[in-house]
C-alpha positions in Angstrom: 12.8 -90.4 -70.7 13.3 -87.1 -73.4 13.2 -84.6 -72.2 10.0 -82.3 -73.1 10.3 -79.8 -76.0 9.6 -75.8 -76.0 8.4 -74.0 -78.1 11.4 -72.8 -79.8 12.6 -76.8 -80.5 8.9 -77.3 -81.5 8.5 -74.6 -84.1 12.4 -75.2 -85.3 11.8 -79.1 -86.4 8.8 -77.8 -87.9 10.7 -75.7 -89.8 13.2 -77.8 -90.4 10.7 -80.6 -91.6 8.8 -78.1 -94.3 12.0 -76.7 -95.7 13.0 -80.2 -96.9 10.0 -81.2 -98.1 9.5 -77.9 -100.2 13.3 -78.5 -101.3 12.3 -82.2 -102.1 9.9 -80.9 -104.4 12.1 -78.3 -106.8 15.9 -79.0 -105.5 16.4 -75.3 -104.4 17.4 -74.1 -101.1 14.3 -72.9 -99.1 15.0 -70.5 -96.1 12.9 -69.1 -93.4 13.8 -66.1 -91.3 13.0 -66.3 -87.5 13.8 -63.4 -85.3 17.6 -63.1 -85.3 18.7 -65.7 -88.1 18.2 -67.6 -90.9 18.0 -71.2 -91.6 18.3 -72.7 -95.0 18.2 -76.4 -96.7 18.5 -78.0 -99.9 18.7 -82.0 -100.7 19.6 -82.5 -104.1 19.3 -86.5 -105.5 21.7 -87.3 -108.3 20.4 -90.2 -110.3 19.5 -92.1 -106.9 22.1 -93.2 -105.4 23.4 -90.1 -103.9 21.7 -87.4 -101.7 23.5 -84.1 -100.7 21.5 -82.2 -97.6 23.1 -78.5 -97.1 21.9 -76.8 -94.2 22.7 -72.8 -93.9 22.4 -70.7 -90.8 23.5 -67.3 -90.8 22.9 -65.3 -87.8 22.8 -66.1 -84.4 20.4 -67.5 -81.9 20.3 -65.5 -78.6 20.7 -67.4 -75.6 16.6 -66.9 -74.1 14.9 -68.5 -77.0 15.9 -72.3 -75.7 16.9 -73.7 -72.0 19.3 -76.4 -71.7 17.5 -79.4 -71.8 15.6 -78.3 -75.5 18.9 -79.0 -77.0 19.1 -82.4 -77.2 15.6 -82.9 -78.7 16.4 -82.0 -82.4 
């Protein structure tokens, strides 16, 4: 059984699953700012047969915003 996500896992593959769809759209990095870092991606396509997926995270995440078991959910 998975465990059950928090709020922080919830809100982060939310995140996550906007940024690539706006970078899906245009090809540019998108990047949101949460409390004490930032996440970034970009997917760029090159005539269809290859697809690149950067992910950037500067920052850090303090230890309170997740417990253990929220981990493995993402």
């Amino acid at each position: 059984m998975k465990p059950r996500d928090g709020p922080f896992a919830r809100r982060l593959r939310a995140t996550l699953l906007g940024l690539t769809r706006a970078t899906l759209r245009d090809g540019r990095e998108h990047a949101v700012d949460f409390d004490t870092f930032t996440v970034g991606v970009q997917v760029r396509a090159d005539d269809g047969h290859e697809t690149y997926v950067a992910v950037r995270i500067t920052g850090s995440d303090e230890p309170h915003h997740h417990h253990p078991e929220e981990r493995s959910g993402l």
